[in-house]
C-alpha positions as a Markdown table, in Angstrom:
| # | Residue | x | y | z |
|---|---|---|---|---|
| 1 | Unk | -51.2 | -24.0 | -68.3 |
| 2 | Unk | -53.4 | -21.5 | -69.7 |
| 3 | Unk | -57.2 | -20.7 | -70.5 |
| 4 | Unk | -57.7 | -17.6 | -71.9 |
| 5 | Unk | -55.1 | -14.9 | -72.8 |
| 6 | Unk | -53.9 | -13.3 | -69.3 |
| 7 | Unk | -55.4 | -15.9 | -67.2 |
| 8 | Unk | -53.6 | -17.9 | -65.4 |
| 9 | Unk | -54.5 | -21.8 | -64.4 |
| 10 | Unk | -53.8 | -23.3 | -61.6 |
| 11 | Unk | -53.7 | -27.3 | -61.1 |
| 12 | Unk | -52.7 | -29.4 | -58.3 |
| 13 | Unk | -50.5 | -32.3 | -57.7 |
| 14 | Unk | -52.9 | -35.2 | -58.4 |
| 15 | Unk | -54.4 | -33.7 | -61.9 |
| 16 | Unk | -50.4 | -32.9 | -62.4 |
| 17 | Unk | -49.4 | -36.8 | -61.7 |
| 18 | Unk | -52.4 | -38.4 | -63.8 |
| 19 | Unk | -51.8 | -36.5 | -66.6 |
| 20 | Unk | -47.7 | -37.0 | -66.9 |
| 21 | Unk | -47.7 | -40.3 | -65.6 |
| 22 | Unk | -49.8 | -42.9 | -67.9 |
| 23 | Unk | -51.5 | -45.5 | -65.9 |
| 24 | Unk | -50.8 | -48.5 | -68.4 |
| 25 | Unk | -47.9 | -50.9 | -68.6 |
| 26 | Unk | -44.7 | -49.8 | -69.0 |
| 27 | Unk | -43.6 | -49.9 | -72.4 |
| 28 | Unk | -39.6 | -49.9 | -73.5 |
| 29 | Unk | -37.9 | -46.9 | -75.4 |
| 30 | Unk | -38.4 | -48.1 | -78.9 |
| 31 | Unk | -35.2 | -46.1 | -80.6 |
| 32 | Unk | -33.4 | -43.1 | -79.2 |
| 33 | Unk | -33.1 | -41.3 | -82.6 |
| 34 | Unk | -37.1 | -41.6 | -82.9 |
| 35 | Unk | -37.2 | -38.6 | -80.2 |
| 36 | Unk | -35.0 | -36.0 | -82.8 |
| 37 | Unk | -36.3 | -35.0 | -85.9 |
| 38 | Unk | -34.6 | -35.8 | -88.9 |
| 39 | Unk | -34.7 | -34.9 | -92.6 |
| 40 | Unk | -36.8 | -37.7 | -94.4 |
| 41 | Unk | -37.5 | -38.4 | -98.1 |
| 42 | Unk | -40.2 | -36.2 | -99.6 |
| 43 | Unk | -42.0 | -35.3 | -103.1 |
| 44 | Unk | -39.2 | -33.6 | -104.5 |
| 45 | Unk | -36.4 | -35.2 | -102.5 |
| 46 | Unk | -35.9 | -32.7 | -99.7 |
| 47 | Unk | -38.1 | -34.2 | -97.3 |
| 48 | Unk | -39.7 | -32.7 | -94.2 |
| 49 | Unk | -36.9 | -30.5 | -92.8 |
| 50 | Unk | -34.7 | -30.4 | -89.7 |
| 51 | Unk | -37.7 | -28.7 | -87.5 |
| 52 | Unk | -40.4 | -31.5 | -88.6 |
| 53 | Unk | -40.9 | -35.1 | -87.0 |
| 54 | Unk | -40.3 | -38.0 | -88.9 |
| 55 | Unk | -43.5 | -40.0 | -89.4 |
| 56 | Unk | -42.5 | -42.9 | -87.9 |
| 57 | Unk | -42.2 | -41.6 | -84.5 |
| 58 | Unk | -43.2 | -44.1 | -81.7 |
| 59 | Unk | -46.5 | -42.8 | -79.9 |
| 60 | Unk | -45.0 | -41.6 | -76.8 |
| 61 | Unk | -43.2 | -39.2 | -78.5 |
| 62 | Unk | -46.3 | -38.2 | -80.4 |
| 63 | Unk | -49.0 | -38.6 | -78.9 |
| 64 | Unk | -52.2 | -36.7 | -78.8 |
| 65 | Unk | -52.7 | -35.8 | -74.8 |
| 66 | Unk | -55.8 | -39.1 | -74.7 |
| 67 | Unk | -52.8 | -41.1 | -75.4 |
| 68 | Unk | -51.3 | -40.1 | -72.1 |
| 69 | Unk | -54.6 | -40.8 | -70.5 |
| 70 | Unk | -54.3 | -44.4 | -71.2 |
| 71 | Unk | -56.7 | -44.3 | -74.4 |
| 72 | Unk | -56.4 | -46.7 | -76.9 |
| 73 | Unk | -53.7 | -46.8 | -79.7 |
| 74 | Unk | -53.4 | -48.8 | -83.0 |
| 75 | Unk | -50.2 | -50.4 | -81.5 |
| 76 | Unk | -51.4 | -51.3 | -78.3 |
| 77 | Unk | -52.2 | -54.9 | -79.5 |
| 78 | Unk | -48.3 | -55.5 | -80.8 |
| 79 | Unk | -46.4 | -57.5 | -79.1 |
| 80 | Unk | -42.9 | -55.2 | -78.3 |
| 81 | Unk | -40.3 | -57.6 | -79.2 |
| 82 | Unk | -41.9 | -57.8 | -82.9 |
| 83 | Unk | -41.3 | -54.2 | -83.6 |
| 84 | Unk | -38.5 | -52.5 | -85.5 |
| 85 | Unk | -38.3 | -48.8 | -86.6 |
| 86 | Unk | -38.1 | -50.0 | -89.9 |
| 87 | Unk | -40.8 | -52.4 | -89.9 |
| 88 | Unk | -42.5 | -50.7 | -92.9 |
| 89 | Unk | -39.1 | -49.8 | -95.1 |
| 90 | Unk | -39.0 | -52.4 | -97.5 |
| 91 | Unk | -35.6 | -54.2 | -97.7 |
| 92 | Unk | -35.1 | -54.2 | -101.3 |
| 93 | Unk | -36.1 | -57.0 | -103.7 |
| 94 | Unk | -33.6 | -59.0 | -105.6 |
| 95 | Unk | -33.5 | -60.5 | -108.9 |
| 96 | Unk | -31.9 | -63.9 | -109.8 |
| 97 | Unk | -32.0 | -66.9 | -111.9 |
| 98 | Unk | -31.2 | -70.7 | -110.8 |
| 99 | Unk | -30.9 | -73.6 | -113.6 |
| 100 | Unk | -30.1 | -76.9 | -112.3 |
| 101 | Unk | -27.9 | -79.1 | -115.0 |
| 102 | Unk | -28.9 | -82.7 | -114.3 |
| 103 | Unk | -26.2 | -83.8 | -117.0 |
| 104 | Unk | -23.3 | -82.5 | -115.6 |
| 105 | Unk | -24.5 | -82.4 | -111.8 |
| 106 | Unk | -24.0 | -78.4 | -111.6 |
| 107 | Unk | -26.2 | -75.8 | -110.3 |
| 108 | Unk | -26.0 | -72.6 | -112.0 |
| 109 | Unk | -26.9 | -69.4 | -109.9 |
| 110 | Unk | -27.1 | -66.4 | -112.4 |
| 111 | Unk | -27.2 | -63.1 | -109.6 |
| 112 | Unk | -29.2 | -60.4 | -111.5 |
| 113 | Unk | -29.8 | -57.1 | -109.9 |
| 114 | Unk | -31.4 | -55.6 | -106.7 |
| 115 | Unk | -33.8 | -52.6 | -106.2 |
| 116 | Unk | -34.7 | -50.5 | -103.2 |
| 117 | Unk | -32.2 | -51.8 | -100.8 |
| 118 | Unk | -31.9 | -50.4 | -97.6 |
| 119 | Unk | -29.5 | -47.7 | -97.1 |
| 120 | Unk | -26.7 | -49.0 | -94.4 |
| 121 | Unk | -24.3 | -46.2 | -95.0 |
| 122 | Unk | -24.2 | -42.4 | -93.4 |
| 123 | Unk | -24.5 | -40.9 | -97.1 |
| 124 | Unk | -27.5 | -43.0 | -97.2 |
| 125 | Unk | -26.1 | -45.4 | -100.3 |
| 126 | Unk | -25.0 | -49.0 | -99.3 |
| 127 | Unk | -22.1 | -50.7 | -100.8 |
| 128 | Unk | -24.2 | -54.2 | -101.5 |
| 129 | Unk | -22.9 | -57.9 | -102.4 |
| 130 | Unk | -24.4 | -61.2 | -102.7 |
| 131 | Unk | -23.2 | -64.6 | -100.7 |
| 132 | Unk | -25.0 | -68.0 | -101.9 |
| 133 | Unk | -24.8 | -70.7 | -99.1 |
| 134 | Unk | -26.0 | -74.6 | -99.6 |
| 135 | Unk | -28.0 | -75.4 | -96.2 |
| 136 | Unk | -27.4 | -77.9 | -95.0 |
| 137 | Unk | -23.8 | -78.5 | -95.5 |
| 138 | Unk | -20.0 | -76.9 | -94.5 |
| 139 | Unk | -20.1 | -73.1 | -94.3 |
| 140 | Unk | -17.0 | -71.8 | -96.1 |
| 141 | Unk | -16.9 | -75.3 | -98.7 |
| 142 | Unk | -20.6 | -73.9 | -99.7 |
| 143 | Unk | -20.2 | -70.1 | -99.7 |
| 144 | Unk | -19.9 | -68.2 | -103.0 |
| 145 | Unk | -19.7 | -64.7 | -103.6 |
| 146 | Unk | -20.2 | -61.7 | -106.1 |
| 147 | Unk | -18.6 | -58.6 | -106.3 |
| 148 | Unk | -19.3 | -55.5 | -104.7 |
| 149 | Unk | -21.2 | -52.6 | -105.9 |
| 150 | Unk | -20.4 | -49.4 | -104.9 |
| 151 | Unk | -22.8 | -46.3 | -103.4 |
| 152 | Unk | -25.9 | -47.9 | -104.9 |
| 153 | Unk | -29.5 | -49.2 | -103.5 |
| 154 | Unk | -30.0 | -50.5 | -107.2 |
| 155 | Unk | -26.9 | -52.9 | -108.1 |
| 156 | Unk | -26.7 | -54.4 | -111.0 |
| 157 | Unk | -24.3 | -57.4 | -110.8 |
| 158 | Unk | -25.2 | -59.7 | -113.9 |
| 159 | Unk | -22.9 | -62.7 | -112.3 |
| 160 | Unk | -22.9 | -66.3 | -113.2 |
| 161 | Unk | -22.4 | -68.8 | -109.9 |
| 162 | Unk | -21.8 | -72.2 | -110.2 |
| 163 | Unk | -22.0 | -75.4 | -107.7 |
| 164 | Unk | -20.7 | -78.6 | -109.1 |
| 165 | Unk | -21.2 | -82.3 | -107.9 |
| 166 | Unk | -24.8 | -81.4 | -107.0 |
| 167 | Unk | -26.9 | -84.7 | -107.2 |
| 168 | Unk | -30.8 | -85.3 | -107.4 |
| 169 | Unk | -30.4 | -86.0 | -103.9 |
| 170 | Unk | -29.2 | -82.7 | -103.2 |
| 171 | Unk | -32.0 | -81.5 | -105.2 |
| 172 | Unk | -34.5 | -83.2 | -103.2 |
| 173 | Unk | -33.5 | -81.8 | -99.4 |
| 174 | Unk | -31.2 | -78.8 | -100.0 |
| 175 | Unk | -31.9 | -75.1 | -99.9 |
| 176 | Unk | -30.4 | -72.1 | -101.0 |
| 177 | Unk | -29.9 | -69.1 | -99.0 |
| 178 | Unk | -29.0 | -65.9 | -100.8 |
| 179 | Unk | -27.8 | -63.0 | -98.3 |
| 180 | Unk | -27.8 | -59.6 | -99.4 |
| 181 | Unk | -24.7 | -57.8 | -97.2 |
| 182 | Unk | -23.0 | -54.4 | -97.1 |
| 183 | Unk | -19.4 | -54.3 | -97.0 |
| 184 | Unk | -17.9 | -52.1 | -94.7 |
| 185 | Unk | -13.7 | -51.6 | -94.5 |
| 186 | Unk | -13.1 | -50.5 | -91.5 |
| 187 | Unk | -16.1 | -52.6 | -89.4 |
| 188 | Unk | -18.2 | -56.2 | -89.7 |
| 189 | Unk | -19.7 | -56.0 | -92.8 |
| 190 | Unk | -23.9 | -55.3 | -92.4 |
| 191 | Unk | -26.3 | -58.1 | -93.1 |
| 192 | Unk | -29.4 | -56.7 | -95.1 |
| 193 | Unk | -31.7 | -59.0 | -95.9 |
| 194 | Unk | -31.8 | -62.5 | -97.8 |
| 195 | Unk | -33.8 | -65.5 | -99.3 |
| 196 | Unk | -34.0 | -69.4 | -98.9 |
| 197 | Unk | -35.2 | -71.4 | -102.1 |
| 198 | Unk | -36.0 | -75.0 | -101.6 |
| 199 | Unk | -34.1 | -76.8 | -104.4 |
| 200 | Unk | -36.8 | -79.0 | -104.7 |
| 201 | Unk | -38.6 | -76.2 | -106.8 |
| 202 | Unk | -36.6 | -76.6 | -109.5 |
| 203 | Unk | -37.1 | -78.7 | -112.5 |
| 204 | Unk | -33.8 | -80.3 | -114.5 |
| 205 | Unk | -32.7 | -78.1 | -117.0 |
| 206 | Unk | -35.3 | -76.3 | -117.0 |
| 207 | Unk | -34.4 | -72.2 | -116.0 |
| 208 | Unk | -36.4 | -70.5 | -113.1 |
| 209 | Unk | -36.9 | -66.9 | -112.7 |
| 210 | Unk | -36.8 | -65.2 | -109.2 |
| 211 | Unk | -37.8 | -62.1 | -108.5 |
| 212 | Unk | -38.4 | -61.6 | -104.6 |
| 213 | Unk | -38.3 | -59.1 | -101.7 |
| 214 | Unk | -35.7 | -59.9 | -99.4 |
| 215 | Unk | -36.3 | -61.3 | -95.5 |
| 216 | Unk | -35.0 | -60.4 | -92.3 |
| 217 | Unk | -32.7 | -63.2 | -90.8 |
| 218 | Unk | -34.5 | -65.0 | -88.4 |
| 219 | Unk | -32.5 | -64.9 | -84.7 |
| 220 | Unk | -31.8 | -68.1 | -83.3 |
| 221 | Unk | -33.4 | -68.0 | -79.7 |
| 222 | Unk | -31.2 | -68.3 | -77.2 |
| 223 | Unk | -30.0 | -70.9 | -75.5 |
| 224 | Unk | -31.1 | -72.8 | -72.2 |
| 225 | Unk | -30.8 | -75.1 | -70.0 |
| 226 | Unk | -33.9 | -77.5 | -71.4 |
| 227 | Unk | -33.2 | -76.8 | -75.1 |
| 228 | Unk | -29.1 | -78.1 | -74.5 |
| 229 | Unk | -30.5 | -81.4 | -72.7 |
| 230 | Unk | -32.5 | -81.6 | -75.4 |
| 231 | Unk | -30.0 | -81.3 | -77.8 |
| 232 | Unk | -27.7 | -83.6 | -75.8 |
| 233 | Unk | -30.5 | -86.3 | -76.0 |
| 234 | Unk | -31.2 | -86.1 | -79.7 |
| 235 | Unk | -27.2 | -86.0 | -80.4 |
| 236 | Unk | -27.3 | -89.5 | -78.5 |
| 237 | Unk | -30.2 | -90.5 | -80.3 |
| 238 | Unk | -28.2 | -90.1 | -83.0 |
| 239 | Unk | -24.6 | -91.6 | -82.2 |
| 240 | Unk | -26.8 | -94.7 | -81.2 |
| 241 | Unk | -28.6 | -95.5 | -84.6 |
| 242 | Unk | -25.5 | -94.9 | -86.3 |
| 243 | Unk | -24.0 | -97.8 | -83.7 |
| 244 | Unk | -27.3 | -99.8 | -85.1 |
| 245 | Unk | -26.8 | -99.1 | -88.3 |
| 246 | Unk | -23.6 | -100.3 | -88.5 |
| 247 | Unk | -20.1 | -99.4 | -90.1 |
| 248 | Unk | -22.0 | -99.1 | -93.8 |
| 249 | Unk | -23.1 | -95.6 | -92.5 |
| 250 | Unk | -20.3 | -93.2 | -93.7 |
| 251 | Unk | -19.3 | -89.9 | -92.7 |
| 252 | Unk | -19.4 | -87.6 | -96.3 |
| 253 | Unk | -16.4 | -85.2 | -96.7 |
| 254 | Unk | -17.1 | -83.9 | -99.9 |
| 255 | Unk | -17.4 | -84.6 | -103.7 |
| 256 | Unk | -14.7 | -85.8 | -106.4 |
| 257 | Unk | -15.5 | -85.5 | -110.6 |
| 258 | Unk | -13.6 | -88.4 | -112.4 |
| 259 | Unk | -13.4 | -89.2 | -115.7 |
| 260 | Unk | -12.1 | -93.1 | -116.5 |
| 261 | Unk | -11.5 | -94.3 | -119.9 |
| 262 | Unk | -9.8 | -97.4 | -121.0 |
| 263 | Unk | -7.7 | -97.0 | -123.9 |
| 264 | Unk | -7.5 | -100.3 | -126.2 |
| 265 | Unk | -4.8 | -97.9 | -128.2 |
| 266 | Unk | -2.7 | -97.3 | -125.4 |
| 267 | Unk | -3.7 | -100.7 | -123.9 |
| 268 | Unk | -4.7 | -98.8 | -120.4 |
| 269 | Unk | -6.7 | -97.6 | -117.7 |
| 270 | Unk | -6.9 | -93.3 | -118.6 |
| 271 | Unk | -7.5 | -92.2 | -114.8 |
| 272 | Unk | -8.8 | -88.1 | -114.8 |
| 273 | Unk | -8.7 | -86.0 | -111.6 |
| 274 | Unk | -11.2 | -82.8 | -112.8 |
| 275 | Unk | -11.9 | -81.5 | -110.1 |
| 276 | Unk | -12.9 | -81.3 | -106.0 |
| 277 | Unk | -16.0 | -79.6 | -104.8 |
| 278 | Unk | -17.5 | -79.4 | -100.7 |
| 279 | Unk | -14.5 | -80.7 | -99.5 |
| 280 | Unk | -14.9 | -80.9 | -95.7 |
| 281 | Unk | -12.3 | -78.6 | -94.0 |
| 282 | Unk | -8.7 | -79.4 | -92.2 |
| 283 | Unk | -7.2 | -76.3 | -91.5 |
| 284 | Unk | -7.4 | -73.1 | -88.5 |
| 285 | Unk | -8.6 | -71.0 | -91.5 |
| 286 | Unk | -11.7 | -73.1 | -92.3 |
| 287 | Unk | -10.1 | -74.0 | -95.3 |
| 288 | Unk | -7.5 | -77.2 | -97.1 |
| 289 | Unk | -4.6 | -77.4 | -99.3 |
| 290 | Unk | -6.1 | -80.3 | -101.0 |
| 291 | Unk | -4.6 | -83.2 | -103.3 |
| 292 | Unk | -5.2 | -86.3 | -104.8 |
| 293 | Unk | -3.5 | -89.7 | -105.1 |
| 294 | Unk | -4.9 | -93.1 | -106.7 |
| 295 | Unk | -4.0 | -96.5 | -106.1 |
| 296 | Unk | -4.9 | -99.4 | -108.6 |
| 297 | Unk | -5.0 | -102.6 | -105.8 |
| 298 | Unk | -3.6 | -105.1 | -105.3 |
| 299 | Unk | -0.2 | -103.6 | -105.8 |
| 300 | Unk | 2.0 | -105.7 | -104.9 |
| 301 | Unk | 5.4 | -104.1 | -106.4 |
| 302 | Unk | 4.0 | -100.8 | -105.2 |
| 303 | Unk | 3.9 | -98.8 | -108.2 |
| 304 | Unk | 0.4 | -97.8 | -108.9 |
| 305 | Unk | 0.8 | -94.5 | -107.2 |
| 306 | Unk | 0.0 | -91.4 | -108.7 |
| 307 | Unk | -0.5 | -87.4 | -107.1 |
| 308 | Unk | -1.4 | -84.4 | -108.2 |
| 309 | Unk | -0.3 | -81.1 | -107.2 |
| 310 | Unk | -1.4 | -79.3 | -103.9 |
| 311 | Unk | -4.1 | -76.4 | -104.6 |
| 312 | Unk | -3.7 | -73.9 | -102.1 |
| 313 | Unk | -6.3 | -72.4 | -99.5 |
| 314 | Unk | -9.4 | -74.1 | -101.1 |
| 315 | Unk | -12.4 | -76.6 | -100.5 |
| 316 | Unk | -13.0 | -76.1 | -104.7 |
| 317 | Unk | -10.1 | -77.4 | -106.3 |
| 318 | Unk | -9.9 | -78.2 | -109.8 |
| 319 | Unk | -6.6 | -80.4 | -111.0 |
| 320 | Unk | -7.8 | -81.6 | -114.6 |
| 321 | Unk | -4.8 | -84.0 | -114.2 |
| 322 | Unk | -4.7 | -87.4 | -116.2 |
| 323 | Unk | -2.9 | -90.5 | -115.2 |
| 324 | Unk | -2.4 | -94.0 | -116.9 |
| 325 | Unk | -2.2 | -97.6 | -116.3 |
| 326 | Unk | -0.6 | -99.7 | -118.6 |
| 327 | Unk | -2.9 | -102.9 | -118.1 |
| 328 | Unk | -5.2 | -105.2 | -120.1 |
| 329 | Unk | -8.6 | -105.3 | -120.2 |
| 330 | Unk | -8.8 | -109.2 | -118.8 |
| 331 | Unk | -6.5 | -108.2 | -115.7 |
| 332 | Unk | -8.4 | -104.6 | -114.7 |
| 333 | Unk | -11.8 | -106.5 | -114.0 |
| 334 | Unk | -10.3 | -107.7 | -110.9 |
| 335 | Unk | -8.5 | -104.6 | -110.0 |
| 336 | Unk | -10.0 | -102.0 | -107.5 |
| 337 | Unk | -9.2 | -98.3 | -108.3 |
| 338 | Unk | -8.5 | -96.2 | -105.1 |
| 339 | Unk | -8.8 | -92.6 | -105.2 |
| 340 | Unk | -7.9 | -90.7 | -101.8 |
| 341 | Unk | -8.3 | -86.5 | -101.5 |
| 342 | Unk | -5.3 | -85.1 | -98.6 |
| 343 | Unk | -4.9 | -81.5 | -96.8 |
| 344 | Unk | -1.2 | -81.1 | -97.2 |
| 345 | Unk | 0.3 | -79.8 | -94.3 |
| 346 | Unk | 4.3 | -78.4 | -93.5 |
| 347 | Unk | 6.2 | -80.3 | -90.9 |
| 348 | Unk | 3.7 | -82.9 | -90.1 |
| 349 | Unk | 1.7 | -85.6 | -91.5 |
| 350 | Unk | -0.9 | -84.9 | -93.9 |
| 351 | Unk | -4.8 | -84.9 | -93.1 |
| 352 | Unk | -6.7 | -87.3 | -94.7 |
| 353 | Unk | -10.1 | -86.0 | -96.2 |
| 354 | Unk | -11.7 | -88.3 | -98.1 |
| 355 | Unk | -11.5 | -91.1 | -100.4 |
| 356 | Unk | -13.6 | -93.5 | -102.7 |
| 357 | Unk | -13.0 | -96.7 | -104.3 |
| 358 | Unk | -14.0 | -98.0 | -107.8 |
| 359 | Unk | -14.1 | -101.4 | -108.7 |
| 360 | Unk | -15.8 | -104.7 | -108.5 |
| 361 | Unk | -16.4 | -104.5 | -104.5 |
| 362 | Unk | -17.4 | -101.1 | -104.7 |
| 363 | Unk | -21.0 | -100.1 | -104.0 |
| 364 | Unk | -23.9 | -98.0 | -106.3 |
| 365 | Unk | -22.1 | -95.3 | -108.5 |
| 366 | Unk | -18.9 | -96.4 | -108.0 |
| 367 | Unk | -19.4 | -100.0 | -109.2 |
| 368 | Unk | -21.6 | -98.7 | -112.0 |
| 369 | Unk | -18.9 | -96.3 | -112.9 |
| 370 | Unk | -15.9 | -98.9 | -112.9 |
| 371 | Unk | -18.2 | -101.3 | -114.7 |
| 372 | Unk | -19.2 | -99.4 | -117.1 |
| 373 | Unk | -15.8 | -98.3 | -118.3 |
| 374 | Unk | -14.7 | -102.2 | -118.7 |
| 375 | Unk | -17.6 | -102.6 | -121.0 |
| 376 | Unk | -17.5 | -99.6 | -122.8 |
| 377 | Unk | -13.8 | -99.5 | -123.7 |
| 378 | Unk | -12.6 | -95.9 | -125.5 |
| 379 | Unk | -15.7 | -94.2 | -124.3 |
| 380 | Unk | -14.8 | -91.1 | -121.7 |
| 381 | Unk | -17.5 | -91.6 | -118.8 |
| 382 | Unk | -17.1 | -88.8 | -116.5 |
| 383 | Unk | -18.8 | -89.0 | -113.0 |
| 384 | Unk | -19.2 | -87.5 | -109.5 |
| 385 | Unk | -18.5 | -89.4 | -106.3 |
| 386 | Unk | -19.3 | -88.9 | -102.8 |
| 387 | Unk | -16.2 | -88.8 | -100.8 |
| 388 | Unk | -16.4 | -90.5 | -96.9 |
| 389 | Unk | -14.2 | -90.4 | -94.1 |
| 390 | Unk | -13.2 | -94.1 | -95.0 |
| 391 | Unk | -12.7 | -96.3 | -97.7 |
| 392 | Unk | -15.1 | -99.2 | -97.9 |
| 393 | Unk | -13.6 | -102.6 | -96.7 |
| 394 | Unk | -13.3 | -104.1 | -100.3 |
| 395 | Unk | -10.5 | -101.8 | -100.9 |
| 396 | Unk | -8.3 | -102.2 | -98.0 |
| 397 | Unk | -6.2 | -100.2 | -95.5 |
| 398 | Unk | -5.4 | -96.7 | -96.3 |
| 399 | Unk | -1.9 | -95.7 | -97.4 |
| 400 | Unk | 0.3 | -93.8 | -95.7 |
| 401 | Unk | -0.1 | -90.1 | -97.1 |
């Protein structure tokens, strides 16, 4: 240390210790790379260079010698575990439309474009897609995705997004989380930031425009010994109102579109298989290879049976298949239509997923549904159904698969 030119100052240990050493609480490394300086973004694009300290630099590495002393810093009061080098770089924002079609049970997700995203590559660009997920609900039967955009903080992906067999119910407790992610080729692709919309903001057929800066994801905390008894209580809880509740409580495994007609033409029952959606999954990959078969009960000769194809690697499938029942009017009304969904499997037996059954002993929708195709003859109703892990007792014992 020295006072003026050619003198030479002298200090001993204990003026040496207090001013090295700060007297507060010790206070955790906050980044490495905050100690080098590195080019950042300036006026004309060139930033601050190579010899300059970025301006986010933690206050150790910065600090004005009172600092040292134990004076008081604007950051004293934050709490350490709250604070991120990037706490003020912006995410991005994203853009986005949702339009929920009470008519046809679909929820149309319209993915606009982002801006500002933060850059998650080494040339400073990020390679940015979108994944919508229904919460709460199966991860992979609810996950949809756009394409990627390459080298860009601004994408522009314009993509339409579609969930079918959403109900008002769904409306009412649902939410939708948008994730922003970066996709990397050779590593786990990088999460950025995302959003969570409560469905319950949106109005039937009415379009709603979004246009909101993205979130950090929240980190679960982690797990201990009090918060897994208490999640072993509440799980017993649970398994004993069910037991209460009795065997009307039904496990859901997805959702099935059907369209019935009967055909005073043909003299018949028109039976259409449109399509699968949420289906719960069967297979190592998180996925099924799903079909359908229908019963019309009692069968007594055993010839009501109708299948579909397989769809391969799927909890979406669509068959738009159409079968027929030769039958009059008088005799269907005491019929019961069974309509069971299968994960085809090689070499072993087949998994069942879910079923439903129409008819006179059916309950809500799906007595509505049948009922309303008797009375209505040549008139196409087409209808959603909730798909449970067993068939109500009015329709009987499952067939063999």
């Amino acid at each position: 240390m020295r006072g003026r030119r050619g003198d030479r100052m002298t200090i001993n240990i204990q003026e040496h210790m207090a001013i090295n050493v700060c007297p507060g609480p010790i206070r955790p490394i906050r980044q490495i790379s905050d100690y080098f300086p590195r080019r950042g973004p300036g006026p004309e694009g060139g930033g601050g260079g190579f010899g300059e300290a970025p301006a986010h630099l933690g206050p150790l590495a910065l600090a004005p010698p009172a600092a040292l002393l134990g004076a008081t810093t604007p950051e004293d009061g934050a709490e350490v575990d709250s604070y991120d080098s990037d706490d003020t770089t912006a995410l991005g924002t994203l853009e986005f439309d949702l339009l929920y079609d009470q008519a046809s049970c679909t929820l149309h997700c319209s993915i606009l474009r982002a801006k500002g995203l933060k850059p998650m590559d080494f040339n400073g660009l990020a390679d940015p897609y979108v994944k919508l997920h229904l919460l709460p609900g199966a991860c992979k039967a609810n996950k949809l995705k756009t394409k990627t955009q390459r080298n860009t903080l601004n994408p522009v992906w314009n993509e339409d997004l579609a969930y079918r067999g959403i109900t008002d119910d769904d409306i009412t407790h649902k939410v939708l989380r948008i994730s922003v992610c970066d996709e990397d080729k050779l590593s786990h692709n990088e999460f950025i930031g995302e959003i969570r919309v409560p469905l319950r903001r949106l109005k039937p057929s009415q379009k709603k425009h979004f246009n909101i800066c993205l979130e950090r994801q929240v980190p679960l905390a982690s797990p201990s010994s009090m918060s897994v008894a208490l999640r072993g209580i509440s799980c017993y809880l649970k398994e004993l109102e069910q037991v209460e509740q009795g065997p009307g409580l039904l496990e859901e495994r997805g959702r099935i579109l059907l369209n019935l007609s009967y055909s005073s033409r043909r003299r018949g029952l028109l039976v259409g298989i449109v399509r699968c959606a949420h289906l719960a999954a069967m297979d190592v990959n998180g996925y099924s290879d799903p079909y359908v078969k229908t019963y019309l009960r009692p069968d007594v000769d055993k010839k009501s049976k109708h299948k579909t194809c397989v769809k391969k690697k799927t909890l979406n499938p669509e068959f738009n298949e159409e079968f027929f029942y030769e039958m009059e009017l008088s005799t269907l009304a005491s019929k019961t239509l069974e309509v069971t969904v299968w994960d085809y499997d090689i070499g072993k037996s087949n998994d069942f997923i879910g079923g439903v059954a129409l008819g006179p002993g059916a309950r809500r929708e799906a007595r509505k549904h049948w009922s309303d195709c008797l009375q209505q003859p040549d008139a196409a109703l087409e209808r959603w159904h909730t798909l449970t892990s067993q068939l109500p007792p009015a329709a009987g014992a499952l067939p063999s698969a």
